[in-house]
N, C-alpha and C positions, 0 to 999 in steps of 0.2 A: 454401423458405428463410425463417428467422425474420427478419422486418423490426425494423431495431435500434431498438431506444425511444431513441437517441442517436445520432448522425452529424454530426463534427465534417470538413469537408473544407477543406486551406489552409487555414486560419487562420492569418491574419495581425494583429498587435497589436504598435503603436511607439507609447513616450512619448516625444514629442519626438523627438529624433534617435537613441532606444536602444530597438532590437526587443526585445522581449517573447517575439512567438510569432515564428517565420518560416517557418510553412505548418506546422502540426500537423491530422494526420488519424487519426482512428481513433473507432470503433465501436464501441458497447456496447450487448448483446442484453438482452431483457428478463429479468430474473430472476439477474442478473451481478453477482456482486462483485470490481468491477473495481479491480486497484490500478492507483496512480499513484503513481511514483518519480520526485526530482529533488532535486539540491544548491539551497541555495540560491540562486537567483538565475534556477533555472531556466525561469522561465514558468508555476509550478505554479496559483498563486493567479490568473492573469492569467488561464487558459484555466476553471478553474471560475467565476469572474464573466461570463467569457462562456456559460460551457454555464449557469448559473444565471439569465442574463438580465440581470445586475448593470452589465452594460456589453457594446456593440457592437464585435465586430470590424471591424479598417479594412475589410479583405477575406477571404472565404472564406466559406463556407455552414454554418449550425448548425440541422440540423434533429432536431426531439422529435416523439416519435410519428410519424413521419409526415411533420409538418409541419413548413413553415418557421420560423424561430424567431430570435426577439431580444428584445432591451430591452421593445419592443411589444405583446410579445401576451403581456398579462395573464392571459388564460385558462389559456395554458399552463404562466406562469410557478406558479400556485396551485397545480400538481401538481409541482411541484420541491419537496426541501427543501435549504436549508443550513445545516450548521452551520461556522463560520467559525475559522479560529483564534485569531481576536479573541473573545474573551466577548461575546456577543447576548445578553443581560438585562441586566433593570434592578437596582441593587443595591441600588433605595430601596421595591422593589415585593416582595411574599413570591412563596416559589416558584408557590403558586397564581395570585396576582394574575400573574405572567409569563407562566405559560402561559395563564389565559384572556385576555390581554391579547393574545399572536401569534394565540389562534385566534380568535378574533374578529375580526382583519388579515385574518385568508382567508376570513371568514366564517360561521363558527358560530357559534353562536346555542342559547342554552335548554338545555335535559336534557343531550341531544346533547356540545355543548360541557362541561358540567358532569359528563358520565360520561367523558367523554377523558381531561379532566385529572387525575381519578382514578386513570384505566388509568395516565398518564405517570406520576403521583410513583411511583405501584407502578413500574413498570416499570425504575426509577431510585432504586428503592429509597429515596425523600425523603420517605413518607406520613407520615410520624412529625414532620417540618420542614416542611410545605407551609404553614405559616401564617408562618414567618419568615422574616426580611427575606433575600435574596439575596445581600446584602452581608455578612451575619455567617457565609456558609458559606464551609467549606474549598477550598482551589483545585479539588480533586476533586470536591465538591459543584456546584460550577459548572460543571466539565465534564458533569456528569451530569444538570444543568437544561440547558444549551445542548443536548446531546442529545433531551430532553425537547421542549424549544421548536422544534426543527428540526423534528419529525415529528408533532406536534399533531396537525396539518392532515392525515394520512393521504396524505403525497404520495405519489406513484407511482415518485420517481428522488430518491434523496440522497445529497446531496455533502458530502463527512467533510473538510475541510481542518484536519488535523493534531489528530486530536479527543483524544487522549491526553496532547497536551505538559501537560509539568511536576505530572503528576498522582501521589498516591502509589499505587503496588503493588495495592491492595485499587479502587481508584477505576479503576484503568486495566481492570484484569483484566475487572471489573464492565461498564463498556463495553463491550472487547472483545465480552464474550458477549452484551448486548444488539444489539449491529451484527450480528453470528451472528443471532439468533435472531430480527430483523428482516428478515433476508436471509431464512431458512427461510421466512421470511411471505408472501414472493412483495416485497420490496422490493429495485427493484433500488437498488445502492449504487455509486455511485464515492467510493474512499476513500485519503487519500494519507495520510503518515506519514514521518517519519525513522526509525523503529521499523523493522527490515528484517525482524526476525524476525515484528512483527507481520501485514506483509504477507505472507510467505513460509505464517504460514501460514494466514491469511482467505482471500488471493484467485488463484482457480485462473488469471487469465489476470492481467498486468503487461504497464503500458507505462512505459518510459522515459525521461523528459524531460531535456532538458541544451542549454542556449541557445536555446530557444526550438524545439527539434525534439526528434521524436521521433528515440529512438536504438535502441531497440527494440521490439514490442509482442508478445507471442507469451504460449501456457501457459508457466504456472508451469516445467513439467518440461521443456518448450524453452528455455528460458529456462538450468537449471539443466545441461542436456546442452551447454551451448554451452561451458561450460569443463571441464575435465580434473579429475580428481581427484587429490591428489599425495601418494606416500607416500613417507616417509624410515624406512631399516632403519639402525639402530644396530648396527654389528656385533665382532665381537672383534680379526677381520681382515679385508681384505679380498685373496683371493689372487689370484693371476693368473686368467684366459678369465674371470670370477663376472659381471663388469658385463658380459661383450660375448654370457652366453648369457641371464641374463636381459635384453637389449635384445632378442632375436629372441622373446621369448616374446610368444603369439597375445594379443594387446589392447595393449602394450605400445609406449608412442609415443617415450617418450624412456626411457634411463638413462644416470645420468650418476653417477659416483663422487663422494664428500664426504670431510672431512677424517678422519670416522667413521665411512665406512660408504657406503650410495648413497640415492640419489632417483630413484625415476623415475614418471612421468605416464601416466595411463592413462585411459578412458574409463570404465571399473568398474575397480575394483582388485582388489575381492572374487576374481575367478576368479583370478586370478593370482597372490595370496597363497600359496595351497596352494605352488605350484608353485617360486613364488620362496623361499620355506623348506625346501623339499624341495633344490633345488639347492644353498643356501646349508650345508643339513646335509652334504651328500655332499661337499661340500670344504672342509669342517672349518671354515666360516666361522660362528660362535654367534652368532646376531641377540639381542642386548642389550634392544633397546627398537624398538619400532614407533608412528610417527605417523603418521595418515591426515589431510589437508586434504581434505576432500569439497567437491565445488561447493555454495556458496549463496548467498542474495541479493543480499549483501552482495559476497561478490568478485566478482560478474556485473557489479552497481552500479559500485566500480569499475575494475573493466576499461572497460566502457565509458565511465563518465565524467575518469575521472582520477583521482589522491591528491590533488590541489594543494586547499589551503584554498580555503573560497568563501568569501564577503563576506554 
């Protein structure tokens, strides 16, 4: 069994008298791009300061590699990267001076350092700007240096807190496939987002935060089998026995009649389409229009957290 490059157990985190975490556990193997989901408020930033080393949990164990791990051990923290969802650069410094400015924080030095920063603007597409100022780039621009500055260092584990916000279209996309194509590198990633589709589709396994716990951690496709798929037939009529023989049909969990037609819920919908148009033809009922709701991230998201606005 692979020993996980991350193991967060209980974690616990209160400011003041308002918990943060209140016992978050889960694991992430090496070579993982792991999402992380959460409403606002939910403990997101709180638990990567701690897996980052940025701040000590009150109670519960976080070990890297192997090892024990906090605030302390410097050694370890030089193989994390972060990027934050605050902007980590300077806006008075050019994109070059920023990055050799963090790698030189972890320790490079000479060629070494000077052939990095290279690879970064390339990689970020910024070679063409690397000599101006930080502050004159576009919000997308900066997403794409704090990218940049996060991984200098050639960390071993990096954490994406929200790396997309407010960016335009061509600047997020661009990301996107750098975080991909990082990952292919053998980088493992923990990476959260408001973006559902983004996660849904980077990262094969998701956990889900919400008041400080997890709500669930599981693959992508567990994740997505845990709700029902629902479709609505639009039809000309609906006659008598139509709803109560497509309910007995094999997949078939609910049907229920609407003011046009029916709904009903199924695990796959797909086999039982044939079947439900077949019936629907032989009692003269003309299906109009067909919607399918498929499960995705986003309804998983919330079901288990709720609609209510967060703060």
């Amino acid at each position: 069994m692979t020993t996980p490059i991350l193991d967060a157990t209980d974690v616990h985190k209160s400011y003041g008298r308002s918990p943060a975490l209140a016992g978050v556990s889960l694991a992430v193997s090496p070579g993982e791009l792991f999402g992380l989901l959460g409403p606002n408020g939910a403990g997101k930033t709180t638990l990567l300061s701690i897996l980052s080393g940025l701040t000590n949990a009150d109670r519960g164990a976080v070990s890297l590699f192997g090892k024990t791990f906090d605030s302390s051990h410097r050694d370890l923290r030089r193989a994390v990267g972060l990027a934050t969802q605050d902007l980590a650069i300077y806006p008075e410094l050019t994109a070059r001076e920023n990055l050799t400015f963090f790698g030189k924080l972890y320790g490079m030095r000479g060629g070494d350092l000077a052939k990095r920063v290279d690879e970064m603007l390339a990689a970020v597409a910024l070679t063409d700007r690397g000599n101006d100022r930080a502050g004159t780039f576009s919000g997308g621009m900066k997403r794409r240096l704090n990218l940049a500055v996060s991984v200098v260092h050639r960390p071993q584990l990096l954490l994406l807190d929200e790396p997309t916000t407010g960016v335009d279209p061509q600047s997020r996309n661009h990301i996107f496939e750098q975080v991909k194509a990082l990952n292919a590198a053998g980088l493992t990633v923990i990476y959260t987002s408001h973006y559902m589709e983004e996660v849904q589709s980077l990262c094969p396994r998701i956990a889900i935060l919400d008041a400080g716990r997890v709500m669930a951690c599981d693959t992508r496709t567990n994740l997505l089998k845990s709700l029902d798929a629902i479709a609505r037939v639009h039809l000309s009529a609906v006659p008598p026995g139509l709803v109560e023989r497509i309910a007995v049909l094999p997949g078939v969990k609910h049907c229920t009649p609407t003011a046009d037609g029916l709904e009903l819920t199924a695990t796959d919908v797909a086999p039982v389409l044939p079947k439900l148009i077949a019936i629907c033809t032989e009692l003269g009922a003309e299906p109009t229009a067909l919607n399918i709701d498929q499960p995705n991230l986003e309804r998983v998201f919330l079901h288990l957290t709720g609609r209510g606005l967060r703060d």
